[in-house]
N, C-alpha and C positions, 0 to 999 in steps of 0.2 A: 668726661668725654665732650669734645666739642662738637655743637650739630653744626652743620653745613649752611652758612645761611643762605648763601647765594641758589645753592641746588634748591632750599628748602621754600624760597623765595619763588622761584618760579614755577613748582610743583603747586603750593598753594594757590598762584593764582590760576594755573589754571584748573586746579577739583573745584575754586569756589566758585567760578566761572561757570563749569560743570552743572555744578550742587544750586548755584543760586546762591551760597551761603557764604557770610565772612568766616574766614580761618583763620586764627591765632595758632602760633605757637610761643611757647614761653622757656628761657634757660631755669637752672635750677632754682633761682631765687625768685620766679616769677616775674620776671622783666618781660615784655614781648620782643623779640629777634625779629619773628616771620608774620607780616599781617598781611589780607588782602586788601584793607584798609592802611596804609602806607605814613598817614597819620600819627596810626597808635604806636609802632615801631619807637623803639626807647623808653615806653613807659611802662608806667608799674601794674600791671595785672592783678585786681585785686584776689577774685577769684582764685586762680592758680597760685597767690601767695599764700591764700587760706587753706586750699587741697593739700600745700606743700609743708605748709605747718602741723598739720594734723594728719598729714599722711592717710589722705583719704582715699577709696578706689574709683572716686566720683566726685565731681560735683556741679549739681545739679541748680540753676539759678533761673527762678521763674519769675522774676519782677525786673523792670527796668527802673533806671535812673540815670544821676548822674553820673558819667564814668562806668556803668554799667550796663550789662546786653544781659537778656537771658538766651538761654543756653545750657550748654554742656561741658566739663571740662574734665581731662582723664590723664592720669599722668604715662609721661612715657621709661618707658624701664627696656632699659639694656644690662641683660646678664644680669637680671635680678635688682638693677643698681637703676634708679628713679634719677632721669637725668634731664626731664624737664616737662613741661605740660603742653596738651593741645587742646585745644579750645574750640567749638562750631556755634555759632551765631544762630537763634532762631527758636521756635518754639521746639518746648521739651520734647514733644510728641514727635517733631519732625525730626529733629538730629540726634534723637537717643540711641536708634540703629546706624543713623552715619557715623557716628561718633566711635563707635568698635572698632568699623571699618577700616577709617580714617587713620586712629591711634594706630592699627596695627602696621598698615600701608608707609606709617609715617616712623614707625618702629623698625621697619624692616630695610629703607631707605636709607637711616642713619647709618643703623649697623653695617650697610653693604657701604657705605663709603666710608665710615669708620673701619673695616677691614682691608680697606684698599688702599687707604692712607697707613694700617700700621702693615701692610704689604708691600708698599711704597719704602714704608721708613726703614724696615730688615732688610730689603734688598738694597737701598744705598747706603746700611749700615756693612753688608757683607763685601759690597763692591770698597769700600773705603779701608774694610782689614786687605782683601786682597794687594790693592794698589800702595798701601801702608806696608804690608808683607815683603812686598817685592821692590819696590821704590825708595820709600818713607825712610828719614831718620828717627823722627817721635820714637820710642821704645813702649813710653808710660801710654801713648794713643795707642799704640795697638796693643798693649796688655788690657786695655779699658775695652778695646772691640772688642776683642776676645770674650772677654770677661759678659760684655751683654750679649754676645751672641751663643755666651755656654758653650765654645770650639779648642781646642787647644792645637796650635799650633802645629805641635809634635808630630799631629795625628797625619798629618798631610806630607807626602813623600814623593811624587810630581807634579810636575805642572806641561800644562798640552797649549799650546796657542792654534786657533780659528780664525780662520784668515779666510773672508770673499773676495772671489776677483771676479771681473763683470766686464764684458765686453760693451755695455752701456756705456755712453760717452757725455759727459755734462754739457751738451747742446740741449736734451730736454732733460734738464735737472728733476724736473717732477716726477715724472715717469720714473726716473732712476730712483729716485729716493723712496719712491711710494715698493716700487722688484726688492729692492735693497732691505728696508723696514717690516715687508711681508718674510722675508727669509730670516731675517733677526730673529723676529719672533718663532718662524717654525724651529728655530737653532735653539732656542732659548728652552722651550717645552722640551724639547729631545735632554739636551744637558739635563736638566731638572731630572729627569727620569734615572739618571746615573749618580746611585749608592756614593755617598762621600764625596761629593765635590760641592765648590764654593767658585763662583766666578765675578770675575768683574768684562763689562763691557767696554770696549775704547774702540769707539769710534764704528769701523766696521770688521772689529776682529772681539774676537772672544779670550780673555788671557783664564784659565780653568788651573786649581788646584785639587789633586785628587788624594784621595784617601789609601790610596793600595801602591804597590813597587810592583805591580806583576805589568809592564809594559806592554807585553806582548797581546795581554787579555784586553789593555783600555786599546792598544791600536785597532784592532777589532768592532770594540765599542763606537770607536773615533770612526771608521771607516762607514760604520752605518748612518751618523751624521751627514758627513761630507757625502754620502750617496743619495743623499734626501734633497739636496740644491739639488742636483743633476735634474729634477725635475724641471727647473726652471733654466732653458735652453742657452737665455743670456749671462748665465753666473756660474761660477765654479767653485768649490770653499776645498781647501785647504789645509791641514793640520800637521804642527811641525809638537813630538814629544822627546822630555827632554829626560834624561835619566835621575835617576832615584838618590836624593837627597834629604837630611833632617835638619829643622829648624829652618830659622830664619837664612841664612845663608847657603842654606842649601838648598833651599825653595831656588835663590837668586840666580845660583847657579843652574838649577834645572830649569829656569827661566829665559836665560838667556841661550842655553842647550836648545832648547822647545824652539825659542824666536830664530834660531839657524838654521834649524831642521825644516823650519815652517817655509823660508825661506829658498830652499834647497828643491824643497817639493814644488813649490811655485817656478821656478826654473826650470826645473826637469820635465813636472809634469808627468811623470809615469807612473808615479805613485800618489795619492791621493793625501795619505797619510804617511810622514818620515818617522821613524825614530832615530834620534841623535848618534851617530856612532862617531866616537874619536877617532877609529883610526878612517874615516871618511876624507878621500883627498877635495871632495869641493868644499867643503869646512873648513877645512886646512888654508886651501887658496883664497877662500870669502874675509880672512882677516890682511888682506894685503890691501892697500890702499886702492883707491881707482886709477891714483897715477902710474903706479907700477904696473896694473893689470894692463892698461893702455899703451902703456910701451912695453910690455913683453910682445901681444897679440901684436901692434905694428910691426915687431922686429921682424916677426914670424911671417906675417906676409906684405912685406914692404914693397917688394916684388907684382905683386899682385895689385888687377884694376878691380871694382868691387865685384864685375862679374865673374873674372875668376875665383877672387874670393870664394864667392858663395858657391861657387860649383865646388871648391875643394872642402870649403865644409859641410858639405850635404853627403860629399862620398867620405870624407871620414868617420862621420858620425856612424855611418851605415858601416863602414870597416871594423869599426871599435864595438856597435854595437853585436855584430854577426863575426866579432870573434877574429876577422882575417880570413873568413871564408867569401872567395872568389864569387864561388857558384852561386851563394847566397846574396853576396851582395847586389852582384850581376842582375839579380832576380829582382831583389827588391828595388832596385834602381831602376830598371824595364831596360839595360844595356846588355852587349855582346863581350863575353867574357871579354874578347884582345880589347874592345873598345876601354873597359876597366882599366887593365894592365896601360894602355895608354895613359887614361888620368891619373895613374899613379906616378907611373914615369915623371908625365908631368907636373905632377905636385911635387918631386921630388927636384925637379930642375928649377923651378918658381922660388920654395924654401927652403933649398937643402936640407931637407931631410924628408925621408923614404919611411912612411908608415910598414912596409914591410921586414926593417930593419930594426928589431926591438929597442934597441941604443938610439936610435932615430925617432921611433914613434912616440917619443915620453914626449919630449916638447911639443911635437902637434897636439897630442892629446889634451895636455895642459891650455896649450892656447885654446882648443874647443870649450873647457870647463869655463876659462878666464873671457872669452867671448860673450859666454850666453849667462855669467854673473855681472855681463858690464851693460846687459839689457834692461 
C-alpha cells in the first residue's frame, strides 16, 4: 500500500506544530517519506529499519547521537499488514502516550485515502466496461474488466440514459457547474441504491446498465430519480429506456433505443421518463436528416409569416392533444368556439390541409413532431 505523502506531509506538520514534536513517518523499508524536519526526507531511519526487521511492537530509543533522536517509534499496520513506521521526536516520557495516538490517527488517515483511491480505481474500472460494452472494439479489454470487476456481461439486459437539462446559461459558468456537480452527485447515490446496475458517467448524462428486463418496474425506479432534480428549480433530468437485450450487442442496441427515448422525453417533456417503443411515430421521424425535416415543415407552412406560424401551432398541438375536441380546445386556448372553427378554416387556407379532415391532419401532425425535433 502506498501512504500518501503529500496528505501525510501536511498532516505532520501541522500535529508537530501542535505537539511541539518532530514527526517521522517511514515506507516499509524504513526510509523516511514524511518529516517535519524536511531535511531527513529520503533517508534511512535507522530506528524503523530495526522495528521493521525484528518486527517489534515498539521501539523505544533513549540516547542521542549521530543520526539519531530519542524517541519513539511504532509500526503502522493496515488490515493486519505492517506497511510502514511513525516515529515522534523527544523524551520517552513525553511521546510514549502521543505516540498511540498519533500511530492510530495516522493509521486511520492512510486507510481512509487508501479506500478512496481503490474506490476511485473500481469506479473508472466500471465506467471503462460500460463505455467498452457499448462503444469499444477491444473484446480481450472488456473480458479483462469483466474478469476484475467479477460481472458478467450476460447478466445485464437494459440499458437507461440520464440526461440534465438546465436552464442555466454559460454567462456564469461557475454557478452552473457548481447546480450541475451538486445534482451529479445526488443522481449518482440514488443509482447506487438500484440492485444490479453498473454506470458510467459522460459528461452531464448518466449512460446505466441494468440487471433485470422488467422495464416497466426500472421506469418507475427511473422516475424517482428524475423527480429528485425537480428540487432544483433551474434543472430538469430526463431518462430515455431502451428495451431488453443480451450480450454485448444487445446492450448496443438497448443503447442507442435508451439515447432516442431519452431524446424524445426531452422534446415532449410530458414525461419524465420514456420507454422506447418501435412502433413510436417520433422515433420513426428523429432518423430523417435535418435536411429533410426542414423542408417538409417549410413546405407545410411556406405560406405562413412566423406569426401565423406559431398561432397554427399552438392550436394544433391543443387539437391533436384534446383529441378534436372543439369545447375543449376552445377552453384550453381561452377562445370562443366560432373564434376556433375560424383558425381552423384558416390554417386550412394558409396550408392546405384541414386538421379536421383525417387524410388532411397526418401532415400537420407530422410537421408539429418534425418542428419541435428541429429545436
Amino acid at each position: 500500500m502506498i501512504i500518501p505523502k503529500k496528505q501525510m506531509q501536511k498532516i505532520a506538520e501541522e500535529v508537530g506544530e501542535t505537539i511541539h514534536k518532530n514527526i517521522n513517518i517511514m515506507d516499509e523499508n524504513g526510509m523516511i517519506i514524511v518529516s517535519t524536519d524536511k531535511s531527513r526526507i529520503g533517508t534511512l531511519h535507522a530506528g524503523a529499519k530495526e522495528l521493521l526487521d525484528k518486527n517489534l511492537p515498539e521501539l523505544l530509543i533513549e540516547k542521542t547521537g549521530e543520526g539519531v533522536h530519542n524517541g519513539i517509534n511504532l509500526p503502522l499496520k493496515i488490515e493486519n499488514k505492517v506497511i510502514g513506521v511513525v516515529g515522534i521526536t523527544g523524551s520517552v516520557d513525553e511521546v510514549r502516550v502521543l505516540g498511540g495516538v498519533i500511530k492510530k490517527m495516522t493509521e486511520v488517515l492512510i486507510l481512509d485515502s487508501y479506500k478512496n483511491s481503490r474506490k476511485q480505481a473500481i469506479e473508472e474500472l466500471k465506467r471503462g466496461f460500460v463505455l467498452d460494452a457499448l462503444f469499444g472494439e477491444d473484446e480481450g479489454k472488456l473480458e479483462l474488466e469483466a474478469d476484475m470487476l467479477k460481472i458478467n456481461i450476460d447478466n445485464y439486459k437494459v440499458v437507461s440514459v440520464l440526461d440534465i437539462e438546465t436552464t442555466l446559461t454559460d454567462g456564469n459558468a461557475e454557478v452552473r457547474q457548481d447546480v450541475i456537480e451538486n445534482l451529479i452527485l445526488r443522481m449518482r447515490k440514488e443509482i447506487e441504491k438500484i440492485d444490479g446496475t453498473i454506470y458510467a458517467r459522460m459528461g452531464e448524462r448518466f449512460v446505466i446498465l441494468h440487471a433485470t428486463d422488467e422495464t416497466d418496474k426500472l421506469r418507475t425506479v427511473m422516475q424517482g430519480i428524475t423527480k429528485s432534480v425537480e428540487r432544483s428549480p433551474e434543472c430538469r433530468a430526463f431518462c430515455g429506456i431502451g428495451g431488453v437485450g443480451t450480450g454485448r450487442e444487445g446492450l448496443r442496441c438497448s443503447y442507442r433505443e435508451a439515447d432516442q427515448a431519452c431524446v424524445m422525453a426531452k422534446v415532449h417533456k410530458e414525461d419524465d421518463v420514456r420507454l422506447y417503443d418501435g412502433t413510436d411515430v417520433s422515433l420513426l421521424l428523429m432518423n430523417l436528416s435535418h435536411k429533410k425535416r426542414e423542408e417538409f415543415v417549410n413546405g407545410i407552412f411556406r405560406n405562413c409569416d412566423p406569426d401565423q406560424k406559431k398561432e397554427i401551432i399552438q392550436c394544433l398541438k391543443s387539437y391533436i392533444k384534446n383529441n378534436g375536441s372543439i369545447s375543449k380546445v376552445a377552453e384550453e386556448l381561452f377562445v370562443h368556439k366560432n373564434t376556433l372553427q375560424y383558425r381552423l378554416t384558416k390554417m386550412k387556407n394558409l396550408t392546405g390541409y384541414d386538421p379536421r379532415n383525417l387524410k388532411e391532419a397526418v401532415p400537420l401532425a407530422v410537421a408539429i413532431i418534425l418542428e419541435d425535433l428541429g429545436e
